[in-house]
Biopython code that builds the backbone (N, CA, C, O; Angstrom):
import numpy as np
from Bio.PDB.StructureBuilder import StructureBuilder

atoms = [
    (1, "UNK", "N", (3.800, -24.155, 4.807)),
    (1, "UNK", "CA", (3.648, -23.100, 3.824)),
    (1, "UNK", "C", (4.976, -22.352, 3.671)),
    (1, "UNK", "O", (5.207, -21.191, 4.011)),
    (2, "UNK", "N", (5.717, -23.139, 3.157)),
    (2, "UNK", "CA", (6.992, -22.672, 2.762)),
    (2, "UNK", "C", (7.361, -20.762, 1.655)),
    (2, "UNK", "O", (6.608, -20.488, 0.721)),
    (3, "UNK", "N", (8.152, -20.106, 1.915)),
    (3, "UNK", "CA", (8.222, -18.986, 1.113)),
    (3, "UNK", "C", (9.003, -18.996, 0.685)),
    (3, "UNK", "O", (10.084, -18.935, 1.271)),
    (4, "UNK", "N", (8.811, -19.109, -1.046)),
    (4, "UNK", "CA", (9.856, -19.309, -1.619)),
    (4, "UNK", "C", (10.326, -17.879, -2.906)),
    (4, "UNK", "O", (9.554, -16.928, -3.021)),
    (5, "UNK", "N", (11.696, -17.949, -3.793)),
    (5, "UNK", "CA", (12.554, -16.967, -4.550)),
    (5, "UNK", "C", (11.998, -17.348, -5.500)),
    (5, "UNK", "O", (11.649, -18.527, -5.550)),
    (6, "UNK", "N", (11.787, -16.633, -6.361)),
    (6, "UNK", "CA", (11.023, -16.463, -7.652)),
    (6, "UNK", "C", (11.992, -15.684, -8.580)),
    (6, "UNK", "O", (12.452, -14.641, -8.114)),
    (7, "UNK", "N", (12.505, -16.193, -10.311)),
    (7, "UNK", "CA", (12.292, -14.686, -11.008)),
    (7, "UNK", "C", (11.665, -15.380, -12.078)),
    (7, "UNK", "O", (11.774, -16.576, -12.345)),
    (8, "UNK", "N", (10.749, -14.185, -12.883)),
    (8, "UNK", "CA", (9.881, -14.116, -13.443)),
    (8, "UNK", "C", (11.067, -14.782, -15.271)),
    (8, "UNK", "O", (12.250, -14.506, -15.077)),
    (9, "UNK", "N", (10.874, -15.379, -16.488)),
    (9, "UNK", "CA", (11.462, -15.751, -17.541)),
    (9, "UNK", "C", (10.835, -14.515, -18.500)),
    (9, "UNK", "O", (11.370, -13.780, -19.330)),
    (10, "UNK", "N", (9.655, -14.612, -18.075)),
    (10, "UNK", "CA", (8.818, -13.235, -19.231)),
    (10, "UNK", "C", (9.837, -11.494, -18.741)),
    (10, "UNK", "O", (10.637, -10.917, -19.478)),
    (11, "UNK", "N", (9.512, -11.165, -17.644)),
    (11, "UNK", "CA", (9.663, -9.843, -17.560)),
    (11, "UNK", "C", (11.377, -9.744, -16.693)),
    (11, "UNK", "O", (12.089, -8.761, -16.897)),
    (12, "UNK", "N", (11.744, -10.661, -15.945)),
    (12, "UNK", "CA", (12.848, -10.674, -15.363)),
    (12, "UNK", "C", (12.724, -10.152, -13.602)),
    (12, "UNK", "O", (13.618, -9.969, -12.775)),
    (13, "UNK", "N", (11.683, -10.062, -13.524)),
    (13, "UNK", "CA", (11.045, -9.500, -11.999)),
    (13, "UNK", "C", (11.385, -10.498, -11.250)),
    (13, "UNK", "O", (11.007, -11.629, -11.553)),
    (14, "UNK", "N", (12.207, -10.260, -10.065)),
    (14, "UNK", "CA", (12.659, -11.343, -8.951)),
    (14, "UNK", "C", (11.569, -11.263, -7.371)),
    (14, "UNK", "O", (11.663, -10.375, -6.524)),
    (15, "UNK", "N", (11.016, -11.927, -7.345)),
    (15, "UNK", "CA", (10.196, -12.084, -5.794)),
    (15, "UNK", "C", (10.020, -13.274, -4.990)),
    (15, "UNK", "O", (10.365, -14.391, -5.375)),
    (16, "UNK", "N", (9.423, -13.005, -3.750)),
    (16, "UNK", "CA", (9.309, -13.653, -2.903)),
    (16, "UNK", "C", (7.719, -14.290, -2.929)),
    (16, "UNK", "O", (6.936, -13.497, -3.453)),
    (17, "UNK", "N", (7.162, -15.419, -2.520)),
    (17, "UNK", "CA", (6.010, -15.917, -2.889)),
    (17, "UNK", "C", (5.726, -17.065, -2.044)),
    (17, "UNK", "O", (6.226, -18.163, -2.290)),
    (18, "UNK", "N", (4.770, -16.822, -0.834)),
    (18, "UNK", "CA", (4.338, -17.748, 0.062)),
    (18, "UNK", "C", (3.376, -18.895, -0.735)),
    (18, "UNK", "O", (2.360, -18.599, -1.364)),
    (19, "UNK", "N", (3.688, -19.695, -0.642)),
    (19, "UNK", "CA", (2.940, -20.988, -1.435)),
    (19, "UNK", "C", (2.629, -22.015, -0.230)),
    (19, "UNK", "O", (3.306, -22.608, 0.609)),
    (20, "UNK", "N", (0.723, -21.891, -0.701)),
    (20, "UNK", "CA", (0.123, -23.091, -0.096)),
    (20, "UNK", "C", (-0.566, -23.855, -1.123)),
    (20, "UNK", "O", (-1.209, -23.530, -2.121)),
    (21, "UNK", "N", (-0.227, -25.032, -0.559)),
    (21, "UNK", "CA", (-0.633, -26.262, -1.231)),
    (21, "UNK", "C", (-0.308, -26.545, -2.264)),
    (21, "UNK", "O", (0.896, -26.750, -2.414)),
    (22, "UNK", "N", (-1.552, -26.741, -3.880)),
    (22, "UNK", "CA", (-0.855, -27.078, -4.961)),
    (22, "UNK", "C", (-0.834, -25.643, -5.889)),
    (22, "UNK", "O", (-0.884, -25.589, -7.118)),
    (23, "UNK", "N", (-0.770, -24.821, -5.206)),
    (23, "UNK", "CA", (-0.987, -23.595, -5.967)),
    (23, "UNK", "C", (-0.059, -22.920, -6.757)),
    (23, "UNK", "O", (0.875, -22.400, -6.145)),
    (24, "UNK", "N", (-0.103, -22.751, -8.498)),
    (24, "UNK", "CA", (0.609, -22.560, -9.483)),
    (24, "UNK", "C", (1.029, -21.144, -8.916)),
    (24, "UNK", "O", (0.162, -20.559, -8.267)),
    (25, "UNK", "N", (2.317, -20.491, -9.091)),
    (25, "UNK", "CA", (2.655, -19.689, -8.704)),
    (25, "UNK", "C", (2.911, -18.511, -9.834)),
    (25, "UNK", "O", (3.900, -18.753, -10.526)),
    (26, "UNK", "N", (2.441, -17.676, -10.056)),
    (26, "UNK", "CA", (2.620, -16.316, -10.896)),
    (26, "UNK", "C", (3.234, -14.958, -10.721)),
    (26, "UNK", "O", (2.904, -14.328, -9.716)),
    (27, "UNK", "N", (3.947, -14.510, -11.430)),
    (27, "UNK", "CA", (4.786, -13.363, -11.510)),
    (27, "UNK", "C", (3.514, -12.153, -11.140)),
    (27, "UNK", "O", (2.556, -11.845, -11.849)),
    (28, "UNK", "N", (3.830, -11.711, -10.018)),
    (28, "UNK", "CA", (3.159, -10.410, -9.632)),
    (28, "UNK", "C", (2.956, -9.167, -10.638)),
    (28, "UNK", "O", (1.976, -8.453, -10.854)),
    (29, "UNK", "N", (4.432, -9.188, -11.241)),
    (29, "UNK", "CA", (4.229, -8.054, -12.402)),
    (29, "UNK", "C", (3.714, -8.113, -13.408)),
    (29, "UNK", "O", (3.068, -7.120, -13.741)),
    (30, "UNK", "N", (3.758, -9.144, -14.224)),
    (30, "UNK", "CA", (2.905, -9.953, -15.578)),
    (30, "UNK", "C", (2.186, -10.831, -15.506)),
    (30, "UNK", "O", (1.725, -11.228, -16.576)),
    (31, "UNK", "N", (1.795, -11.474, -14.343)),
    (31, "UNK", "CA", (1.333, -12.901, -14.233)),
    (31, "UNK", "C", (1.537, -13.852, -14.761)),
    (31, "UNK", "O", (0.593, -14.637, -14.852)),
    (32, "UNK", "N", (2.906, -14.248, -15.378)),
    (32, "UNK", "CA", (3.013, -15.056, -16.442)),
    (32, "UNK", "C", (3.387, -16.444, -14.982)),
    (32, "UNK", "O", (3.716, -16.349, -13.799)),
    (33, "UNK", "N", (3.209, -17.170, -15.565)),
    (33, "UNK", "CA", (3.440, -18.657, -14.832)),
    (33, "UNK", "C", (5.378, -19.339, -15.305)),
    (33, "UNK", "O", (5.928, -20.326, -14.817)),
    (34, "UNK", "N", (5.817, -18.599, -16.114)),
    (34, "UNK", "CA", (6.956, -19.194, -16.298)),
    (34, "UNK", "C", (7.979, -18.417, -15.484)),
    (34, "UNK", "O", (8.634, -17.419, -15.784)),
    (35, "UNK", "N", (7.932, -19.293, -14.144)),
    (35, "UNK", "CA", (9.188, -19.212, -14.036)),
    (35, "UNK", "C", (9.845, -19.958, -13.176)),
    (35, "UNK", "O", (9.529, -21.115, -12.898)),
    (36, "UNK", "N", (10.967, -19.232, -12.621)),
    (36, "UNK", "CA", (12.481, -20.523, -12.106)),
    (36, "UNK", "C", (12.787, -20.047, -10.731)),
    (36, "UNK", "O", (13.224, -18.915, -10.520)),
    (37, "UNK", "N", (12.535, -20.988, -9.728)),
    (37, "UNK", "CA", (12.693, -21.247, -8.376)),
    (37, "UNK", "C", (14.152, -21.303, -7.780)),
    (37, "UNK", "O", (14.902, -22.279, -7.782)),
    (38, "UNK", "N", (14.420, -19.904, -7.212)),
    (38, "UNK", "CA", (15.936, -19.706, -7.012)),
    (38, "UNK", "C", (16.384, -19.940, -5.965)),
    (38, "UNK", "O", (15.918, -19.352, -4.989)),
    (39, "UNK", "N", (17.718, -21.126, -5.771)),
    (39, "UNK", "CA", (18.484, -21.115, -4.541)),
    (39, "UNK", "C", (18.106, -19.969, -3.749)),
    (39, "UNK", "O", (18.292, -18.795, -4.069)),
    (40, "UNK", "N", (17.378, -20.533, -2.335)),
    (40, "UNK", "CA", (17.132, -19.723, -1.310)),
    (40, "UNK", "C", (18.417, -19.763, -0.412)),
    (40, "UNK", "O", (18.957, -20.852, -0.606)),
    (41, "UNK", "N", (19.108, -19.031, 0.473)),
    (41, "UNK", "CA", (20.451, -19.163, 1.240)),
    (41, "UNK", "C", (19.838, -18.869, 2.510)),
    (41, "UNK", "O", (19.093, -17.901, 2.666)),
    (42, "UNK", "N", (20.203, -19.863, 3.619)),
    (42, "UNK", "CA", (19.937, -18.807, 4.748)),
    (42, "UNK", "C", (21.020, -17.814, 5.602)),
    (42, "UNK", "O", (22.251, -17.791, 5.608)),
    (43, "UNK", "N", (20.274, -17.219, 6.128)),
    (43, "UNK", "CA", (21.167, -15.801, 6.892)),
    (43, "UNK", "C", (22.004, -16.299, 8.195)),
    (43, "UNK", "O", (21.565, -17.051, 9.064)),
    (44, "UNK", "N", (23.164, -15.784, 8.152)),
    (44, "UNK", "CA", (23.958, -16.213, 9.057)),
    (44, "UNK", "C", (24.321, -15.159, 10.133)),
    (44, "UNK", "O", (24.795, -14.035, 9.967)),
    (45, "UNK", "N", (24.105, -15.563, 10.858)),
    (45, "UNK", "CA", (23.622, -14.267, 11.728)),
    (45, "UNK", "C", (24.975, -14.587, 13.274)),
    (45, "UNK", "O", (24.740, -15.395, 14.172)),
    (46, "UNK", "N", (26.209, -13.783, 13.203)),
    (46, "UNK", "CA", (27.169, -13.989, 14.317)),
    (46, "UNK", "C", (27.186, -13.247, 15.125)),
    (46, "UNK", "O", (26.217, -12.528, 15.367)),
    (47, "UNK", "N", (28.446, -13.200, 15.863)),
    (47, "UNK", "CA", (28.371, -12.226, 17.645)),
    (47, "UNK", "C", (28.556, -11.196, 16.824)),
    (47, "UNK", "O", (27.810, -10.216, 16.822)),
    (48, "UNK", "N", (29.982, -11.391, 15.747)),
    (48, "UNK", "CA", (30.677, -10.047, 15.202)),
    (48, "UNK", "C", (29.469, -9.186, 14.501)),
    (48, "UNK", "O", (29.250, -8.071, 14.976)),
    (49, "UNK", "N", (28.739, -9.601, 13.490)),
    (49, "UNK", "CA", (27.881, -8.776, 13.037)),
    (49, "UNK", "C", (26.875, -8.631, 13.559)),
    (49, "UNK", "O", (26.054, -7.850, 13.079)),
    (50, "UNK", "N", (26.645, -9.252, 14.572)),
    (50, "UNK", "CA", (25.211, -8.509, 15.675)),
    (50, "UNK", "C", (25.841, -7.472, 16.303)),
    (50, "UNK", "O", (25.185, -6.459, 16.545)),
    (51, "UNK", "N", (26.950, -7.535, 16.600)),
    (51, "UNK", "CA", (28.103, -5.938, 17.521)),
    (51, "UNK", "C", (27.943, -5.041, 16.494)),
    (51, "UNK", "O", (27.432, -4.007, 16.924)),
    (52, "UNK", "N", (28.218, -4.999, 15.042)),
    (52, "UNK", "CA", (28.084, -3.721, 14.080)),
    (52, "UNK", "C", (26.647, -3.524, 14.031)),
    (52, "UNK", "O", (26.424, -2.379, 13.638)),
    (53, "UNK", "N", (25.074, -4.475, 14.381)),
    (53, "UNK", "CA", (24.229, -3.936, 13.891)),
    (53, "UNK", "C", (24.023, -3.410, 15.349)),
    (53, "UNK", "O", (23.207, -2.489, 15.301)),
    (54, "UNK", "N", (24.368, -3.596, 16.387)),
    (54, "UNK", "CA", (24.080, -3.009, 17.480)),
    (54, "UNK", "C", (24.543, -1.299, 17.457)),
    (54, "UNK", "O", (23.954, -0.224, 17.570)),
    (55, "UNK", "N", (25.656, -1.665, 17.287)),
    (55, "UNK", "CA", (26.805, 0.052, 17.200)),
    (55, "UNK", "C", (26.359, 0.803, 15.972)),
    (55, "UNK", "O", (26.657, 1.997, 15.941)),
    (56, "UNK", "N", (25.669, 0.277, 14.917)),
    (56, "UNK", "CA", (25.007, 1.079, 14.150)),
    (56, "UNK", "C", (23.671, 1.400, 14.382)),
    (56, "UNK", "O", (23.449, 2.439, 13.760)),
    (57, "UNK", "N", (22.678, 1.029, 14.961)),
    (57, "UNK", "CA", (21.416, 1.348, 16.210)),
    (57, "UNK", "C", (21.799, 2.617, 16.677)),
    (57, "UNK", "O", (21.352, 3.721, 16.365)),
    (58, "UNK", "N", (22.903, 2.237, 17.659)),
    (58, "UNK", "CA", (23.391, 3.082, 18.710)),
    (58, "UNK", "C", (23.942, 4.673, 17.985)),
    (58, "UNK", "O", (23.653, 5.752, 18.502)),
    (59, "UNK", "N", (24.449, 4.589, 17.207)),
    (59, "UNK", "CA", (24.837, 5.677, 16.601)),
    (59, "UNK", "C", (23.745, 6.421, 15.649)),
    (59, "UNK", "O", (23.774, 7.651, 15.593)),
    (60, "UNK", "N", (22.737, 5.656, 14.865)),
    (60, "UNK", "CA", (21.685, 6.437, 14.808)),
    (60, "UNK", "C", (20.734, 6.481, 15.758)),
    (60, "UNK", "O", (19.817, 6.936, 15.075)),
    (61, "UNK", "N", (20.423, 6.384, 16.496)),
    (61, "UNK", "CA", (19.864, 6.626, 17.646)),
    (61, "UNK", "C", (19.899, 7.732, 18.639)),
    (61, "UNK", "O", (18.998, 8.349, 19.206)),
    (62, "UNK", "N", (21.650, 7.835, 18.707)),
    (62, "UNK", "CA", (22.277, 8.866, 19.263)),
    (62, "UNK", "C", (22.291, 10.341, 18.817)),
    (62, "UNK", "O", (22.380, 11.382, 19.467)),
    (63, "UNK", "N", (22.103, 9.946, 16.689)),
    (63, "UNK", "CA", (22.060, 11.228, 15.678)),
    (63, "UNK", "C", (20.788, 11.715, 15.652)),
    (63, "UNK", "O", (20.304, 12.842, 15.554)),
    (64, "UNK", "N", (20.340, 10.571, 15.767)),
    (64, "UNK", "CA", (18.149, 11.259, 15.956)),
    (64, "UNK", "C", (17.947, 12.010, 17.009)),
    (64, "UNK", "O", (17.183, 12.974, 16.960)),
    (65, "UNK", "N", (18.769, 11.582, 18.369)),
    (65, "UNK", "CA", (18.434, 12.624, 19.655)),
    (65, "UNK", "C", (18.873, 13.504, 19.787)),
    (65, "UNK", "O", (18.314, 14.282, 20.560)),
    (66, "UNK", "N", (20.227, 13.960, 19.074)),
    (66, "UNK", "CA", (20.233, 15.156, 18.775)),
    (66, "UNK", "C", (19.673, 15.939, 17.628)),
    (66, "UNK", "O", (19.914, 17.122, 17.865)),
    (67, "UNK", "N", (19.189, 15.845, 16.767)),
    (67, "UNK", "CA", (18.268, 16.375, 16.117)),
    (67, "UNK", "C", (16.992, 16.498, 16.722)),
    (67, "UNK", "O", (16.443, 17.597, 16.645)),
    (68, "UNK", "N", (16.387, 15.514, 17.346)),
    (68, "UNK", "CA", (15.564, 16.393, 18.037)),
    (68, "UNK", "C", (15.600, 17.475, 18.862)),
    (68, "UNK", "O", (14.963, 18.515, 18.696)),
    (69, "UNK", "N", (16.616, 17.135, 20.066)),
    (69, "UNK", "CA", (17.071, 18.608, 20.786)),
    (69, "UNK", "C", (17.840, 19.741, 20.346)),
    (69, "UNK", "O", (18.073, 20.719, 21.057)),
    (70, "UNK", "N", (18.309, 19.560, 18.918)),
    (70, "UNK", "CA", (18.137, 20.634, 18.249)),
    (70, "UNK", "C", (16.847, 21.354, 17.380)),
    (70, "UNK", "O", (16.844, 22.566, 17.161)),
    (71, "UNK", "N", (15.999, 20.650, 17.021)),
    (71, "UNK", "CA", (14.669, 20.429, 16.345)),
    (71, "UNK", "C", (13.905, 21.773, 17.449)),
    (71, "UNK", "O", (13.649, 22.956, 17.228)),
    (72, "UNK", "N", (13.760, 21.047, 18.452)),
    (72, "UNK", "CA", (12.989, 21.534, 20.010)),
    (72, "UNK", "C", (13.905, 22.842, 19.972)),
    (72, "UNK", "O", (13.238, 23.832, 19.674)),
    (73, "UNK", "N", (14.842, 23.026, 20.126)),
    (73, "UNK", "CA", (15.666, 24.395, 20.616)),
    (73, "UNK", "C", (15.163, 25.374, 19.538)),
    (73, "UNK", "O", (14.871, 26.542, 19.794)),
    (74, "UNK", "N", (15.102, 24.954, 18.615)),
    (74, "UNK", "CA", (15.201, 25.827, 17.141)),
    (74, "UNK", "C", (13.439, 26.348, 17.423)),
    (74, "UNK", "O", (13.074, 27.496, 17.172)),
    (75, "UNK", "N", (12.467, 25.235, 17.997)),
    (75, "UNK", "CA", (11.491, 25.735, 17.725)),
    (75, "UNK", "C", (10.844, 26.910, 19.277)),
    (75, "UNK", "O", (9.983, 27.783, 19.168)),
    (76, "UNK", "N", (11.429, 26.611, 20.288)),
    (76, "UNK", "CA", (11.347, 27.187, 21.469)),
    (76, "UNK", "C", (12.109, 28.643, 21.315)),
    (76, "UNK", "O", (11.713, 29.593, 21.990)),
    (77, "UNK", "N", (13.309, 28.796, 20.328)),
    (77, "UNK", "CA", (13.727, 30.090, 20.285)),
    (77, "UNK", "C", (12.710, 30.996, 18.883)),
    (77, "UNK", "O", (12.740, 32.203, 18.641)),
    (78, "UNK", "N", (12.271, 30.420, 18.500)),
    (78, "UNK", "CA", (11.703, 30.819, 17.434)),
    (78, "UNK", "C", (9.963, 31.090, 18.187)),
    (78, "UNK", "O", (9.192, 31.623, 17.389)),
    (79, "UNK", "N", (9.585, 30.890, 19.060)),
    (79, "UNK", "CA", (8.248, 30.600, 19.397)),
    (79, "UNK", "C", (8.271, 31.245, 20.658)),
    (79, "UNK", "O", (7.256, 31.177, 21.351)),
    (80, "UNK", "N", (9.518, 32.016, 21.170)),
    (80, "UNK", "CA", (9.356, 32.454, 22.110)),
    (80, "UNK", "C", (7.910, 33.446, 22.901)),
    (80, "UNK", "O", (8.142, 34.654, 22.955)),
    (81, "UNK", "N", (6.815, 33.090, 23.353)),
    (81, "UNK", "CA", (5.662, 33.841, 23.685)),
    (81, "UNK", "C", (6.004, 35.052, 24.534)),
    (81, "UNK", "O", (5.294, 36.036, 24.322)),
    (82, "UNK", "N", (6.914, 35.169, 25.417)),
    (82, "UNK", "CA", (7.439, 35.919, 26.395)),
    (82, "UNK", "C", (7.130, 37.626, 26.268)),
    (82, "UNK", "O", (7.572, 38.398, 27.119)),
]
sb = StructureBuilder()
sb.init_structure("model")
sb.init_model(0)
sb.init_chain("A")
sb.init_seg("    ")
for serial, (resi, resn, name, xyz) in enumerate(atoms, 1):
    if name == "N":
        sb.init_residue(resn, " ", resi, " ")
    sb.init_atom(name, np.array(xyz, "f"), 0.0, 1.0, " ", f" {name:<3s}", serial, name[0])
structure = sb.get_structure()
């Protein structure tokens, strides 16, 4: 059950579309049946750009935890019960 690139000839809508068996395939947005099966590419996936998606993780990760412990501070000085 291959998933294949779609764009639509009627409306110009580009999608993705799991196809089993002999099943005619239709544009989600119009349902029209005309259309053209696009060079799929696969993803190339290296050390170098697994290191930038790592170090970009890491750096939002790092920006979320401080927003929270600023988040928390802001609400502990503000909520003081004392």
């Amino acid at each position: 059950m291959p998933i294949y690139e779609y764009s639509c000839r009627a409306c110009e809508h580009a999608f993705e579309l799991l196809i089993r068996g002999e099943t005619t395939p239709a544009c989600p947005a119009c349902d029209s049946e005309d259309l053209e099966r696009l060079l799929s590419l696969p993803r190339v996936h290296s050390e170098g750009r697994k290191a930038r998606s790592l170090n970009a993780a890491k750096k939002r990760d790092a920006a979320q935890g401080s927003e929270r412990v600023r988040t928390q501070r802001e609400y502990e000085l503000n909520h003081d019960d004392h």
